[in-house]
KESE-262492 format. One line per field, with one value per atom (N, C-alpha, C, O): residue number from 1; residue in one letter; x, y, z. Coordinates in pm, whole numbers, padded with zeros to 5 digits. Layout:
<sites>
num <- c(NUM / ...) $
residu <- c(a / ...) $
x <- c(X / ...) $
y <- c(Y / ...) $
z <- c(Z / ...) $
</sites>
This chain:
<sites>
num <- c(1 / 1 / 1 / 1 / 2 / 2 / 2 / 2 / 3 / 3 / 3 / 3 / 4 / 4 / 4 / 4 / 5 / 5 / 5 / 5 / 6 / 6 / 6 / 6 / 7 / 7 / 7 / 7 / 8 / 8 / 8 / 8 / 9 / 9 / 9 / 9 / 10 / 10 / 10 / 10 / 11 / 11 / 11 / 11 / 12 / 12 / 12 / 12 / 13 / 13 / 13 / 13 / 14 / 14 / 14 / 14 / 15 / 15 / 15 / 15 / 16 / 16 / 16 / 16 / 17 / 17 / 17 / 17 / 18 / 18 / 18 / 18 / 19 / 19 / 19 / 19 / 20 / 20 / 20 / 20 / 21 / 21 / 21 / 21 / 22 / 22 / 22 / 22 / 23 / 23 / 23 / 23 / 24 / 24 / 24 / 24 / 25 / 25 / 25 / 25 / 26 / 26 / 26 / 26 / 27 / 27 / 27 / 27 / 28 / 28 / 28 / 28 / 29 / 29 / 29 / 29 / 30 / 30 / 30 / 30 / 31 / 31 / 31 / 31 / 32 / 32 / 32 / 32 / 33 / 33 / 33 / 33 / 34 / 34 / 34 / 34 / 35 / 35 / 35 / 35 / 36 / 36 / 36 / 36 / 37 / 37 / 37 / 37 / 38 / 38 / 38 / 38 / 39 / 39 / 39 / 39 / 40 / 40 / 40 / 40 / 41 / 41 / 41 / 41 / 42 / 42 / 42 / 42 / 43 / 43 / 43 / 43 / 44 / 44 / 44 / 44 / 45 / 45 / 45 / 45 / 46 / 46 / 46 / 46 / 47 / 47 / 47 / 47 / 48 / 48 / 48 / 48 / 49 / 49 / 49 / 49 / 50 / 50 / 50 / 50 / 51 / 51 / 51 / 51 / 52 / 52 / 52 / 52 / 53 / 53 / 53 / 53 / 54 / 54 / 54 / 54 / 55 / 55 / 55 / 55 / 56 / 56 / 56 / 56 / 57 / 57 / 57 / 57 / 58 / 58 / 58 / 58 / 59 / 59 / 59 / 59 / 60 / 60 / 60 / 60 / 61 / 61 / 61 / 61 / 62 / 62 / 62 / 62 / 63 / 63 / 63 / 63 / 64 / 64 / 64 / 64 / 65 / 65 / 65 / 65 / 66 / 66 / 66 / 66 / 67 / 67 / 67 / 67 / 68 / 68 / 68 / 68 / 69 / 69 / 69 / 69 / 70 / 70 / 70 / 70 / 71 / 71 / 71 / 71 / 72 / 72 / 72 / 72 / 73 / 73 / 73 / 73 / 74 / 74 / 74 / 74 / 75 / 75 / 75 / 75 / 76 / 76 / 76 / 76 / 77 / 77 / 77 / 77 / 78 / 78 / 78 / 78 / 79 / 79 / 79 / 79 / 80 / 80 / 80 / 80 / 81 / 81 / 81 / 81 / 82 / 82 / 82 / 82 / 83 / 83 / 83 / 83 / 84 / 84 / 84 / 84 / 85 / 85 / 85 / 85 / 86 / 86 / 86 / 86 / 87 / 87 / 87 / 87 / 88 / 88 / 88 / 88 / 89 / 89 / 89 / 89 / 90 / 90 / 90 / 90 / 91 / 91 / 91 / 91 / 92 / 92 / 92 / 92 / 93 / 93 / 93 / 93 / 94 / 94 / 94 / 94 / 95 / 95 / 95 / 95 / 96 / 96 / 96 / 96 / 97 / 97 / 97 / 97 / 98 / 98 / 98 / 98 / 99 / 99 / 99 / 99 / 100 / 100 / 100 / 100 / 101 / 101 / 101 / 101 / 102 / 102 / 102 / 102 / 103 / 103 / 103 / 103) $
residu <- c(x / x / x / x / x / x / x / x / x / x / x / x / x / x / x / x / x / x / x / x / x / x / x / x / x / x / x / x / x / x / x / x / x / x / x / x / x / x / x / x / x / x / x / x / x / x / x / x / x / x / x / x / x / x / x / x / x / x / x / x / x / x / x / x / x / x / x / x / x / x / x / x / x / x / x / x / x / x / x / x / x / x / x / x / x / x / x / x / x / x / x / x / x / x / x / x / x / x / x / x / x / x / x / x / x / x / x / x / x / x / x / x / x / x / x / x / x / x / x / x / x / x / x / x / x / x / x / x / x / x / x / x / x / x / x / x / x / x / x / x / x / x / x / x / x / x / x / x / x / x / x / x / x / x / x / x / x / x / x / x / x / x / x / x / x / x / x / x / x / x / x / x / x / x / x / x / x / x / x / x / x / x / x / x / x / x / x / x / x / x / x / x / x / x / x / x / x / x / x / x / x / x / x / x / x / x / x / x / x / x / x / x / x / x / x / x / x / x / x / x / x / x / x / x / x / x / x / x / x / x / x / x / x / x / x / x / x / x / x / x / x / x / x / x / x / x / x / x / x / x / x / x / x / x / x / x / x / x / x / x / x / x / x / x / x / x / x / x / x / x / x / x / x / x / x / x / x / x / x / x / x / x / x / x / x / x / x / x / x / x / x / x / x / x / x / x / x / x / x / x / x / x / x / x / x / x / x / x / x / x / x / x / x / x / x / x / x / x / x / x / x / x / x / x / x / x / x / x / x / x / x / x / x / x / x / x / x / x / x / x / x / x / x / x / x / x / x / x / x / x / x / x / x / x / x / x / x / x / x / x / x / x / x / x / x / x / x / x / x / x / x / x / x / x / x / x / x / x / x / x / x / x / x / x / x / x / x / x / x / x / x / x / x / x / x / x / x / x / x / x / x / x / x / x / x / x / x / x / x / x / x / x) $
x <- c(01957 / 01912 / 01760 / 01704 / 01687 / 01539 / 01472 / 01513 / 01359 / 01310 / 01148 / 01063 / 01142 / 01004 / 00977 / 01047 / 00835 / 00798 / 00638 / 00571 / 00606 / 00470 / 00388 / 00416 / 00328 / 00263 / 00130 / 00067 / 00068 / -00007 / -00136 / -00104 / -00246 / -00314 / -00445 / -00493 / -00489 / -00611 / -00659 / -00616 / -00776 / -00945 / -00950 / -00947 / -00959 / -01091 / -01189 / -01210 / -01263 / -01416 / -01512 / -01568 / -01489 / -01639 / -01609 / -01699 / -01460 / -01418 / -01307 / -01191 / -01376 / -01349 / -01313 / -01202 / -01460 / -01438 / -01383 / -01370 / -01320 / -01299 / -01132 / -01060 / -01083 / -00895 / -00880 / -00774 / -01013 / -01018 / -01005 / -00952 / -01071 / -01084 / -00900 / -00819 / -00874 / -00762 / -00628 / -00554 / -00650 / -00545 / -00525 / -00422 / -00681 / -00688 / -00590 / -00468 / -00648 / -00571 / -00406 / -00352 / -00343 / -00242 / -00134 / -00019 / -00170 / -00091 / -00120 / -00081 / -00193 / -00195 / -00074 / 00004 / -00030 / 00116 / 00280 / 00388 / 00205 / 00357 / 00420 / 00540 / 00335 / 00436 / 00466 / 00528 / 00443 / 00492 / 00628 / 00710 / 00650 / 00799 / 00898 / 01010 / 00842 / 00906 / 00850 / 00896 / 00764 / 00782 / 00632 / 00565 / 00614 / 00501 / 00441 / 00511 / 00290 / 00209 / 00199 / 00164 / 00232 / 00298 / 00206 / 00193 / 00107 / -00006 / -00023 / 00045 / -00202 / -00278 / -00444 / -00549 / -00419 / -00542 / -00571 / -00503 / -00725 / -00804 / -00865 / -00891 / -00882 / -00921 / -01028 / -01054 / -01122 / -01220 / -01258 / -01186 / -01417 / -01457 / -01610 / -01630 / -01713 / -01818 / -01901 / -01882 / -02055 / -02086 / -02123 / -02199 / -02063 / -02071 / -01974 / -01987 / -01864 / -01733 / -01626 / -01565 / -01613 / -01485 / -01342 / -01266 / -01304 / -01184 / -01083 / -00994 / -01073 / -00935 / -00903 / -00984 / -00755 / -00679 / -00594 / -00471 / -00666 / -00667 / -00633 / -00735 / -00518 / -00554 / -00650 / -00696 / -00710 / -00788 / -00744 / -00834 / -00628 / -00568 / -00384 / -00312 / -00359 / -00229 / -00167 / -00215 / -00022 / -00011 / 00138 / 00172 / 00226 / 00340 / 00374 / 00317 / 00499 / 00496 / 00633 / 00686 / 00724 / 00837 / 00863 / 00797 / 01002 / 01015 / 01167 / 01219 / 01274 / 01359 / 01462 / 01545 / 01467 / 01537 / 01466 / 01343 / 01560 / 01494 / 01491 / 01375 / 01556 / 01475 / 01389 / 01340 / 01330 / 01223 / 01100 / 01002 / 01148 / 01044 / 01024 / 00923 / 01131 / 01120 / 01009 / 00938 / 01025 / 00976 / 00833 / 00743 / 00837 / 00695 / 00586 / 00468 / 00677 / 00598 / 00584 / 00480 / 00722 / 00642 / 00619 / 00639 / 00548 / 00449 / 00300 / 00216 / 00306 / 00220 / 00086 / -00016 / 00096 / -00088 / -00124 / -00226 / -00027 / -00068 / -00026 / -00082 / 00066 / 00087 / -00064 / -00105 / -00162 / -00199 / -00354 / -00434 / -00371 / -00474 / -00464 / -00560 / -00355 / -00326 / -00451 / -00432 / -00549 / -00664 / -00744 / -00786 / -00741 / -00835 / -00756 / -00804 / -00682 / -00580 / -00595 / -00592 / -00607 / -00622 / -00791 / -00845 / -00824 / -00983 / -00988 / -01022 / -00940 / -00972 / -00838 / -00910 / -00743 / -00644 / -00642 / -00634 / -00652 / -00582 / -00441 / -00406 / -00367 / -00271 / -00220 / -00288 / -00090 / -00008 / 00113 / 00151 / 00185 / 00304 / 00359 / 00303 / 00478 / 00557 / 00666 / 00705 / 00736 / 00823 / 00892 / 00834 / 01020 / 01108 / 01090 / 01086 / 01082 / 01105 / 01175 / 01185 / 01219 / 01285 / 01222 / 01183 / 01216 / 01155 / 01215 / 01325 / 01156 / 01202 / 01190 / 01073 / 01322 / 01293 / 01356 / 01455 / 01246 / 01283 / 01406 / 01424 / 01489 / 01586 / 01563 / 01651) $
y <- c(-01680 / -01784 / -01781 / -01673 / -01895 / -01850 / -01852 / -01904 / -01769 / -01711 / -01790 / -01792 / -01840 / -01911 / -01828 / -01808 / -01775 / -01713 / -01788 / -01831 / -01788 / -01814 / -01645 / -01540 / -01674 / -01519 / -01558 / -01649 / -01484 / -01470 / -01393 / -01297 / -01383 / -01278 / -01281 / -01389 / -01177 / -01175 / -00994 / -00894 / -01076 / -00976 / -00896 / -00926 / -00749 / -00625 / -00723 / -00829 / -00652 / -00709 / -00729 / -00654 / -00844 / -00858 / -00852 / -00849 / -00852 / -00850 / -00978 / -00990 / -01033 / -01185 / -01222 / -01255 / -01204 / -01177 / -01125 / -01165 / -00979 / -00881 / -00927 / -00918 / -00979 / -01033 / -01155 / -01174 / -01252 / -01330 / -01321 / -01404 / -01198 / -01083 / -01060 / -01127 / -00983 / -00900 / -01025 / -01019 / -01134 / -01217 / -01318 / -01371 / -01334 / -01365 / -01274 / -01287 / -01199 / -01117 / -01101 / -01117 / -01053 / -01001 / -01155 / -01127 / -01324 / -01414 / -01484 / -01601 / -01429 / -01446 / -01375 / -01435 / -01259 / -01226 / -01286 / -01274 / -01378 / -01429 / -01527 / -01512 / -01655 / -01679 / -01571 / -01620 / -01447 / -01343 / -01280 / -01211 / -01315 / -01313 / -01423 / -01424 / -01504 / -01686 / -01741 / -01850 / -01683 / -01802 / -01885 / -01905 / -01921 / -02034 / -02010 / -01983 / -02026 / -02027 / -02178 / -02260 / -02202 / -02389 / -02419 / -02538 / -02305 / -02360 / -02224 / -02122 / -02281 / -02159 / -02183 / -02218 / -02142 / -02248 / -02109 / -02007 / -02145 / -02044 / -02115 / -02235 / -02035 / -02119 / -02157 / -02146 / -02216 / -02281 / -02284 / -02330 / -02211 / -02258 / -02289 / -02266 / -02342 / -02301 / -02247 / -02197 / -02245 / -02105 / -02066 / -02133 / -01949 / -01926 / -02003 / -02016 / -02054 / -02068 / -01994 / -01944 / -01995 / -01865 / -01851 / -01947 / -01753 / -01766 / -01756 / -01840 / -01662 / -01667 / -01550 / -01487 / -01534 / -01460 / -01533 / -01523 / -01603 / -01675 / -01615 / -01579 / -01588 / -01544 / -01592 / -01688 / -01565 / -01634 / -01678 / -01731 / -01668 / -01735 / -01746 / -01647 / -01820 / -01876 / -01947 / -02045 / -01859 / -01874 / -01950 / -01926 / -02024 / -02055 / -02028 / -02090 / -01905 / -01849 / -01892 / -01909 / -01920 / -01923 / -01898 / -01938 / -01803 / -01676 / -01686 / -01730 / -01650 / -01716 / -01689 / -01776 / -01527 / -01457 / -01387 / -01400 / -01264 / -01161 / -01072 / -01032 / -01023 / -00961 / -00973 / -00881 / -01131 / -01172 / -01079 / -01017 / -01099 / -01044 / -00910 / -00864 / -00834 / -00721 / -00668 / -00569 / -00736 / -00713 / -00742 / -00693 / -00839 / -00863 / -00756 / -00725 / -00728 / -00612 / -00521 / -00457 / -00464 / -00366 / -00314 / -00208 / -00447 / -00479 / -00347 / -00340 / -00259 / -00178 / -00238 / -00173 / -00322 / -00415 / -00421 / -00376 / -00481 / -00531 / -00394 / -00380 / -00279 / -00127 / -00082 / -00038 / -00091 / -00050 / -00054 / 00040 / -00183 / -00225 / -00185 / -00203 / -00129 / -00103 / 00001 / 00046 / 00027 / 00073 / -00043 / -00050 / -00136 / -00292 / -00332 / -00356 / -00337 / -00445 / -00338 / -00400 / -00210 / -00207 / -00190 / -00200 / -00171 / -00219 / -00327 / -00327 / -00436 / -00553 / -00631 / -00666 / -00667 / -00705 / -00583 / -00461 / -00651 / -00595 / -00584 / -00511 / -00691 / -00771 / -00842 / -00896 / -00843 / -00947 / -00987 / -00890 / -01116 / -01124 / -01235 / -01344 / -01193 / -01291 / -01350 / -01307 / -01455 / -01541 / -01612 / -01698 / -01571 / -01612 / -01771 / -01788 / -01871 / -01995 / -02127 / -02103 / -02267 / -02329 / -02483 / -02531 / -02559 / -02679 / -02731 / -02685 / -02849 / -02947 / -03034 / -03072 / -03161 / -03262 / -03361 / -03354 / -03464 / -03568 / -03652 / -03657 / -03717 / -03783 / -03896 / -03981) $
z <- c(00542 / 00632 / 00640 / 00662 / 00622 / 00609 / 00808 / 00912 / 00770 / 00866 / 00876 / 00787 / 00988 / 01057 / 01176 / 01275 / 01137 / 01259 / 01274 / 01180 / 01397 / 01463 / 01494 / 01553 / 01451 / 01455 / 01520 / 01467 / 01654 / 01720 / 01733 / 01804 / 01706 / 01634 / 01741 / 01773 / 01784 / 01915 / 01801 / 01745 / 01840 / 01779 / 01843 / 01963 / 01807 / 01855 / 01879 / 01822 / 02000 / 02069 / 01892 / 01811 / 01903 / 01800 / 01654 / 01571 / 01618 / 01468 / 01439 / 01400 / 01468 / 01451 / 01298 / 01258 / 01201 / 01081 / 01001 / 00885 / 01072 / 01002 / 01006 / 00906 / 01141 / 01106 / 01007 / 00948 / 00987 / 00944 / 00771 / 00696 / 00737 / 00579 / 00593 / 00529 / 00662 / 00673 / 00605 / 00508 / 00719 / 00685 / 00578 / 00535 / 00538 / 00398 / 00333 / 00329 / 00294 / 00232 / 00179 / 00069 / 00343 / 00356 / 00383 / 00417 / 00369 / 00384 / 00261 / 00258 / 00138 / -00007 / -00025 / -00100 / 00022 / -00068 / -00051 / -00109 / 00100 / 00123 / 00020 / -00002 / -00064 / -00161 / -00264 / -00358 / -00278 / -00429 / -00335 / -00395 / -00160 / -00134 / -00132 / -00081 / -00188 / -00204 / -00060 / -00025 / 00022 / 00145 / 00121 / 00019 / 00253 / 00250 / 00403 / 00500 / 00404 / 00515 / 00538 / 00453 / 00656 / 00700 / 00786 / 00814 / 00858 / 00913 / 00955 / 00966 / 00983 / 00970 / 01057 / 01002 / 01236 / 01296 / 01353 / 01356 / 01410 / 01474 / 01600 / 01604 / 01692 / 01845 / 01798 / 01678 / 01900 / 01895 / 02036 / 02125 / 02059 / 02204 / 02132 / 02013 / 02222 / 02237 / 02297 / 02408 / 02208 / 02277 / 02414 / 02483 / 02455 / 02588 / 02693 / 02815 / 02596 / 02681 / 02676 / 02582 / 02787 / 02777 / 02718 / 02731 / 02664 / 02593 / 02662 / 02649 / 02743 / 02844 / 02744 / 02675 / 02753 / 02681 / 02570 / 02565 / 02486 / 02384 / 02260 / 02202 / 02190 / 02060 / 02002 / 02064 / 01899 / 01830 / 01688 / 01624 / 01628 / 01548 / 01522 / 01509 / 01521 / 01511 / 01382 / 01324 / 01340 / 01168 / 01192 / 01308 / 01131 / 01137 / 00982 / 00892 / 00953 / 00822 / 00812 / 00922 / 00685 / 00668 / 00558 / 00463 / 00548 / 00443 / 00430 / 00532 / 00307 / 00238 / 00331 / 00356 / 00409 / 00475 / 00526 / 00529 / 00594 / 00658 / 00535 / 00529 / 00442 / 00307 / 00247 / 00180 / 00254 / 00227 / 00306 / 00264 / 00421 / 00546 / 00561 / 00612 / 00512 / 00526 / 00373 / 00362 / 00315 / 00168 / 00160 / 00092 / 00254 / 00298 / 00378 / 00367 / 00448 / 00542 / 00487 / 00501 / 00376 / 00298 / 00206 / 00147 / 00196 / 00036 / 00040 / 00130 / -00085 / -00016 / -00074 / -00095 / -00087 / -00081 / 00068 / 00119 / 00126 / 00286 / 00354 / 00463 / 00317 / 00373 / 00381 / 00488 / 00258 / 00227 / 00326 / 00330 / 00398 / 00465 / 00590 / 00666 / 00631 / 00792 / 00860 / 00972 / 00804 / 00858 / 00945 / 01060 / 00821 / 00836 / 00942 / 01053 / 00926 / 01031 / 01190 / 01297 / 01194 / 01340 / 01392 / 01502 / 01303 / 01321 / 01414 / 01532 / 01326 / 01365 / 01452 / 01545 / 01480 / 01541 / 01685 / 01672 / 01806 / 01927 / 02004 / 02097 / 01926 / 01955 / 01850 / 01763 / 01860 / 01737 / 01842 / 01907 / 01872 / 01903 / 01810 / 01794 / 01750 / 01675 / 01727 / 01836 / 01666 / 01786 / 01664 / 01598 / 01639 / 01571 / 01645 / 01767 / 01552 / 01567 / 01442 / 01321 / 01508 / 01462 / 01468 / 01575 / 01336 / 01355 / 01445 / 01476 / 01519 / 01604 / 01588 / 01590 / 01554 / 01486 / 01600 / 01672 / 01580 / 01724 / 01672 / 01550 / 01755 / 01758 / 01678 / 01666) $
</sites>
């Protein structure tokens, strides 16, 4: 059964760039698990407006199954960065989700 998740992603103080490197990266390998990155946005304030508790980027990924997903996670290219990734990421929440198609 294929698998859509929204994945939620909030910065270490000041490594903005550095999740921005990371996820380059590590959402280049999702088509070598057959899936697809279906969108891929980053907040936006200006300067000297406040973020709130804002992630600062938001991915909607969908992957063939959960073997897919699991295969994904542990791909040791992206195993392999988990230094980078807590550097820079404070927070991740993912959220199994389902298109919604209007009537």
């Amino acid at each position: 059964m294929p698998v859509t998740l929204c994945v939620l992603l909030w910065e270490t103080e000041g490594n903005g760039d550095l999740l921005a490197a990371y996820e380059d990266a590590v959402l280049a390998l999702v088509p070598e698990h057959g899936g697809e990155v279906h969108e891929r946005m980053r907040r936006t304030s200006l300067p000297g407006e406040p973020r709130g508790g804002d992630p600062l980027e938001v991915q909607v990924i969908g992957l063939p199954d959960d073997d897919a997903l699991a295969a994904y996670l542990a791909d040791p290219r992206r195993t392999a960065l988990a230094d980078t990734r807590d550097r820079a990421i404070a927070r991740t929440q993912i959220v199994r989700v389902d298109r919604v198609v209007p009537d």
